[in-house]
C-alpha positions, 0 to 999 in steps of 0.5 A, spaced: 233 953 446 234 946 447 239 948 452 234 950 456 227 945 454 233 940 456 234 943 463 227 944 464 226 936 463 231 935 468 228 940 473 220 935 472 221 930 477 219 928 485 217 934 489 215 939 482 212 934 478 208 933 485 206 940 484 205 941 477 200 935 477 197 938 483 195 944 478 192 939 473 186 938 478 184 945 479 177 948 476 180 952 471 180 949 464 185 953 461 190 952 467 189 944 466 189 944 458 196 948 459 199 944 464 197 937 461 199 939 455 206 941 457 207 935 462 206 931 455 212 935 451 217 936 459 215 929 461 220 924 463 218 917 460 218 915 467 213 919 469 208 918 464 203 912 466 203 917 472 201 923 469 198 921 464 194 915 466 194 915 473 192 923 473 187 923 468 193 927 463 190 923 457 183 925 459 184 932 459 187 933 452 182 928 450 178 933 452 181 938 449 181 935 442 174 934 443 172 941 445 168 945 439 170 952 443 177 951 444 181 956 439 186 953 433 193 953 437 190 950 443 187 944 438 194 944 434 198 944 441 194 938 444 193 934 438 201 935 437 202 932 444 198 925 442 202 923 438 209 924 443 206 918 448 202 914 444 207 908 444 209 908 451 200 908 452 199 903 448 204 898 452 201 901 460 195 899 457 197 892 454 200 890 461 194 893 466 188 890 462 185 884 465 186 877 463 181 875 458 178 870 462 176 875 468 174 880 462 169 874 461 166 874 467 166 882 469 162 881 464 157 876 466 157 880 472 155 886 467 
């Protein structure tokens, strides 16, 4: 089993990645929610701000937690793939947030 998860890791990258986020944009909730869950466990370190944040993946599994109708194994799946990425999130964020003083002023402005 770990054989295979480790191979399909190493399969997630480039012109499939491309791909698999490409799903992520469909209409069909159930194909988003199933694939951003999936890309959270295969998905290399360096694809993350990516996936995650570029494409709106944090979004989506947001969104999945926060659904009343979602049935528990959906949640459970979800909820358990947070927690692999919450790190790596935490230090995008730190680096993109705008310096306080800009922050500051983008507020005046608001």
């Amino acid at each position: 089993m770990q054989k295979t998860l480790k191979r399909l890791e190493d399969k997630i990258q480039g012109k499939v990645l491309n791909q698999i986020m490409y799903s992520m944009n469909t209409a069909d909730r159930v194909m988003q929610h199933r694939t951003t869950t999936a890309l959270a466990r295969l998905g290399r370190e360096a694809d993350l701000k990516t996936i995650f944040i570029d494409r709106k993946g944090l979004d989506i599994l947001i969104s999945i937690l926060t659904d009343p109708t979602r049935d528990p194994t959906t949640l459970r799946e979800a909820a358990g793939s947070l927690p692999l990425h919450s790190h790596p999130f935490a230090c995008i964020q730190a680096f993109e947030s705008p310096a306080p003083i800009l922050r500051r002023e983008l507020d005046g402005r608001l």
